[in-house]
C-alpha positions as CSV (number, residue, x, y, z in Angstrom):
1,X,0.0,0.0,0.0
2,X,1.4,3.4,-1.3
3,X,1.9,5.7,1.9
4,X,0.0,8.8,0.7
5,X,1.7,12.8,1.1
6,X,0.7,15.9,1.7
7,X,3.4,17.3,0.1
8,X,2.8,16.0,-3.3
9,X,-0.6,17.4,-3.9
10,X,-1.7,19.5,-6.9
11,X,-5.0,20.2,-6.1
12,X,-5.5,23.3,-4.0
13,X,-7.0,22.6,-0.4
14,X,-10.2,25.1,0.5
15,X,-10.9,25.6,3.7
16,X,-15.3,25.4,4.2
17,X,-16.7,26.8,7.1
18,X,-18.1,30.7,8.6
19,X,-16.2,30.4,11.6
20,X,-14.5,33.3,12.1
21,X,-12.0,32.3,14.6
22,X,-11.4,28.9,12.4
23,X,-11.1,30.5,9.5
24,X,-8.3,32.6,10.8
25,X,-6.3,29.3,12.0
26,X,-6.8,28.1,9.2
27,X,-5.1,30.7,7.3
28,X,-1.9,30.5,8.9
29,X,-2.1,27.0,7.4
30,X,0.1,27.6,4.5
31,X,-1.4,24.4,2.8
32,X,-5.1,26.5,2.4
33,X,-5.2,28.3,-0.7
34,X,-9.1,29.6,-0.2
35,X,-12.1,29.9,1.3
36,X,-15.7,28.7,1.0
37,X,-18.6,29.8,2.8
38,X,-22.6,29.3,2.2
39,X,-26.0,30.9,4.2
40,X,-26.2,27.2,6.3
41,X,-22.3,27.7,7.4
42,X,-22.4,30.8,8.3
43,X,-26.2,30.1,10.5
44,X,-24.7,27.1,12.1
45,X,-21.2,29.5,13.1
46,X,-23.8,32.1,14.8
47,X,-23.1,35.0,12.2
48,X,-25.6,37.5,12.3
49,X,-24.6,40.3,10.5
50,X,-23.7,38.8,6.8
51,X,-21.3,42.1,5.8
52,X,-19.8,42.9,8.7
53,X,-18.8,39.1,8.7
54,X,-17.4,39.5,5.0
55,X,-15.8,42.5,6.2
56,X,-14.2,40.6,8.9
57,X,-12.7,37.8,7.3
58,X,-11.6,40.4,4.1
59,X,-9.6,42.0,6.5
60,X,-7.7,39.1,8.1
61,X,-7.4,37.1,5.1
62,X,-6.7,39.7,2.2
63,X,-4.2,37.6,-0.1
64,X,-6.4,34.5,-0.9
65,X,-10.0,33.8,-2.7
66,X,-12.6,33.5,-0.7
67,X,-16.4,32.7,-1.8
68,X,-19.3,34.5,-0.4
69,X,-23.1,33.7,-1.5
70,X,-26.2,35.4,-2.6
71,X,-29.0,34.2,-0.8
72,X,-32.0,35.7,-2.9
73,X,-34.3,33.3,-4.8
74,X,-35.3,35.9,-7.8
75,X,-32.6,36.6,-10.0
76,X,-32.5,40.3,-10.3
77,X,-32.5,40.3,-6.8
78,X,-29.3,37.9,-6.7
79,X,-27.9,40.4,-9.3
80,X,-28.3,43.5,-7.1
81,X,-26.5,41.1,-3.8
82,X,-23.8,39.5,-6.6
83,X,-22.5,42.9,-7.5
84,X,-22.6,44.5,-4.0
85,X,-20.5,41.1,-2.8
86,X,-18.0,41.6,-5.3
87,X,-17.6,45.3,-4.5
88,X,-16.3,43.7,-1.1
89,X,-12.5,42.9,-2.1
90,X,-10.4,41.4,-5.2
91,X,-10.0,38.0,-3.7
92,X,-13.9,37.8,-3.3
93,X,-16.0,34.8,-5.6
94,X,-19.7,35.3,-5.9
95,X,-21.1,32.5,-5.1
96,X,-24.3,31.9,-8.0
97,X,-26.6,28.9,-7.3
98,X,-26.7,26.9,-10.5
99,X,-30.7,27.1,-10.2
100,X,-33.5,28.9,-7.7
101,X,-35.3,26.7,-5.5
102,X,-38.1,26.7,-8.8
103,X,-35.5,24.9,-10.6
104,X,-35.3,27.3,-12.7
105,X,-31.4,27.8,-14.8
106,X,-29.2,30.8,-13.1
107,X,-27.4,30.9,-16.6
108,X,-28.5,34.3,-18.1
109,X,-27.2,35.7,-14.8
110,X,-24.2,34.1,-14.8
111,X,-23.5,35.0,-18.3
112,X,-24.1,38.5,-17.5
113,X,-22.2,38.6,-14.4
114,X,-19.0,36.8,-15.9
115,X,-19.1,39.2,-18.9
116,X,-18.5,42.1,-16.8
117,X,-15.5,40.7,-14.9
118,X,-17.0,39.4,-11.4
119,X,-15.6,36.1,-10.2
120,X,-18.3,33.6,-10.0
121,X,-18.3,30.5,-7.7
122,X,-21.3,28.7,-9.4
123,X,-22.3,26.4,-6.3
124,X,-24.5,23.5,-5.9
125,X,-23.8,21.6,-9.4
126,X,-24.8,18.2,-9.8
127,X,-25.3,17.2,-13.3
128,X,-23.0,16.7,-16.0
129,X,-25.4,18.7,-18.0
130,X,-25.5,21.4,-15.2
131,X,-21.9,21.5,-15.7
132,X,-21.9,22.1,-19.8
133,X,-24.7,24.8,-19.4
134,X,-22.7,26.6,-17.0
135,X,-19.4,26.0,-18.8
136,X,-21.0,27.2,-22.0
137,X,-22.0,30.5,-20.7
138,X,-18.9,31.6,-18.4
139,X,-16.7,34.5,-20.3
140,X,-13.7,32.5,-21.2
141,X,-11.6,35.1,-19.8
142,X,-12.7,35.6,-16.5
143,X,-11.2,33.6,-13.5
144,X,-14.4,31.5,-12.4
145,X,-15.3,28.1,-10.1
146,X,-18.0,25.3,-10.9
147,X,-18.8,24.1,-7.7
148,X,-19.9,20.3,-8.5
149,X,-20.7,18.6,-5.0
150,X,-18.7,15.1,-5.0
151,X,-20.1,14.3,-1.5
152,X,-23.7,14.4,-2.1
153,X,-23.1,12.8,-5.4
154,X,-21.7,10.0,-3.8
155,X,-24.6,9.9,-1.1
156,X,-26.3,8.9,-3.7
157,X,-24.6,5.2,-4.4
158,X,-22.9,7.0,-7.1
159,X,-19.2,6.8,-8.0
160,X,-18.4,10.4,-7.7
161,X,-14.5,9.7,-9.2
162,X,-15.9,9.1,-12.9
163,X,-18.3,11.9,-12.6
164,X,-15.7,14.3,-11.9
165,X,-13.4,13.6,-14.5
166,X,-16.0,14.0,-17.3
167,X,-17.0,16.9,-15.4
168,X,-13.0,18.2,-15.9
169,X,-13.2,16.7,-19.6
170,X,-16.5,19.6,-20.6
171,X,-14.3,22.5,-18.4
172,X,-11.6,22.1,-21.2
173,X,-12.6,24.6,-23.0
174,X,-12.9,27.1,-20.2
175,X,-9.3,27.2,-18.7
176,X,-10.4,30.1,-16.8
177,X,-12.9,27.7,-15.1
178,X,-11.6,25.7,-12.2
179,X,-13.5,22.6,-11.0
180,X,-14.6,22.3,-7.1
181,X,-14.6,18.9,-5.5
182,X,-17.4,19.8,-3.3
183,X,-18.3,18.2,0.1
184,X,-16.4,15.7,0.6
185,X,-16.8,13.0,3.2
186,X,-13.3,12.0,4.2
187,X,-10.1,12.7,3.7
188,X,-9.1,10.2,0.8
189,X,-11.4,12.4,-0.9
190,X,-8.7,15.1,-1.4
191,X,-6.0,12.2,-3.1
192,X,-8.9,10.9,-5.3
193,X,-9.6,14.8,-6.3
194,X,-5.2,15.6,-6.9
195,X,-5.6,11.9,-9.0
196,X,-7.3,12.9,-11.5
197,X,-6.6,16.7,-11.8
198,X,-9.3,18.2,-10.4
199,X,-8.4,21.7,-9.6
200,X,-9.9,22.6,-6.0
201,X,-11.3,20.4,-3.0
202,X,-13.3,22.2,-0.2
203,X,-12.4,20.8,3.4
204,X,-14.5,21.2,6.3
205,X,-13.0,22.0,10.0
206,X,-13.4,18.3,11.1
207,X,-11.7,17.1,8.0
208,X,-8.7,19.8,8.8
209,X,-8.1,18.5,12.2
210,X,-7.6,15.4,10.0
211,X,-4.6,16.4,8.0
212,X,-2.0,15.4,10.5
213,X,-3.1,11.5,10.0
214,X,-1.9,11.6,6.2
215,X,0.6,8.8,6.1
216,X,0.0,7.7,9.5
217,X,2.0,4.6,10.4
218,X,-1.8,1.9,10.3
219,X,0.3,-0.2,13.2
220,X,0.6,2.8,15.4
221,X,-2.9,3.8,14.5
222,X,-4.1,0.5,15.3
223,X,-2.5,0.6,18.8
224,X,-3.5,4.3,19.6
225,X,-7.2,3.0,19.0
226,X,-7.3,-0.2,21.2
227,X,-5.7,2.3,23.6
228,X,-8.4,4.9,22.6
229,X,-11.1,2.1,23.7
230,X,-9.6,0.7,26.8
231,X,-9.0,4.4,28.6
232,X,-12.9,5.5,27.2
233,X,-13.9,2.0,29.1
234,X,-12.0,2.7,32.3
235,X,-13.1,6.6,32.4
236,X,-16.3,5.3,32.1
237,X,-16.3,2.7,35.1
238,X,-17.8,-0.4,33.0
239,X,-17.5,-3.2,34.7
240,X,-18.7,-7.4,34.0
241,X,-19.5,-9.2,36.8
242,X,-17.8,-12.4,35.4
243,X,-18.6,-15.9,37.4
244,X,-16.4,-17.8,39.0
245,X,-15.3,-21.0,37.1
246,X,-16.6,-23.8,38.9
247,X,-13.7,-26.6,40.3
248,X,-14.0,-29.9,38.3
């Protein structure tokens, strides 16, 4: 079994997550390149003023891309929030759901949006045909990310590997474009993303903590769990009455 390396990976790491505090830890990480956040992130990290938030986190972390999104449901009104966003730094990414919750295509918006220069994160990408629409109506020389979400693809019984690289193959003709591996669910997520070229990964706080297992010796990490379960047994006083063996 190849012992797997931090070191040798391609794909740029993306830190996910609206805590502030996090965030700025994981900034002195010199292995995060980005930043993602959504609405449900920043909710579950208490934020309760959206700019002043973005504001925040500008100022801390001015020297690498970081994704904010809209959160309206009518495109015009996502317009009016994509372009105020935008105004909020150069290393901001407008983050453009790839449809409203009607379903409806966000591509005349993103077309728009691309054309006049704004870096768009188009989030929430499922289908290889989501990913040609999108593809087809990005401005080929603006800097832009299709978010397709690998995780929830695979939550699916899907094999989210092949899906990904076909996903890469329809980007080609965008090299502008950069493809997200989107929620992942562990971390051989990020060597199955560098593996085939995909261009960005999104890593959550619990899978950061993570990062210091790559390459683990498996012997030592076999002992440190037995040792894991036999001090959570003692701390927790369990005890089995065991019977005495009768004599013969």
């Amino acid at each position: 079994m190849t012992t797997p390396s931090i070191g040798t990976l391609n794909v740029k790491i993306f830190a996910d997550g609206a805590d502030t505090k996090a965030m700025l830890q994981a900034a002195a990480n010199p292995l995060i390149r980005g930043f993602t956040t959504n609405p449900t992130l920043m909710r579950a990290a208490g934020v309760g003023d959206y700019k002043a938030f973005a504001h925040e986190v500008l100022k801390a972390i001015p020297d690498r891309p970081i994704s904010f999104e809209v959160f309206a449901d009518d495109f015009p009104t996502m317009e009016q929030q994509a372009r105020e966003i935008a105004s909020w730094g150069k290393n901001v990414y407008v983050k453009i759901p790839v449809t409203n919750t009607k379903g409806n295509f966000a591509g005349p918006l993103i077309a728009t949006l691309s054309r006049t220069g704004i870096k768009l994160n188009v989030t929430a990408v499922m289908t290889l045909d989501q990913v040609a629409r999108i593809g087809d109506v990005l401005a080929a020389t603006v800097p832009a990310v299709v978010s397709v979400f690998a995780g929830r693809i695979a939550d699916t019984g899907r094999d989210p590997v092949p899906h990904m690289q076909k996903a890469l193959e329809i980007l080609r003709n965008r090299p502008k474009a950069e493809l997200l591996w989107a929620s992942p669910r562990e971390l051989l997520n990020i060597f199955q993303a560098d593996e085939i070229g995909c261009h960005i990964i999104t890593v959550t706080n619990d899978h950061l903590k993570k990062l210091s297992l790559i390459g683990k010796d498996l012997k030592e990490y076999s002992r440190d769990t037995v040792a894991m379960f036999y001090k959570d047994a003692v701390s927790a006083k369990y005890a089995i009455p065991l019977v005495p063996k009768r004599a013969a």
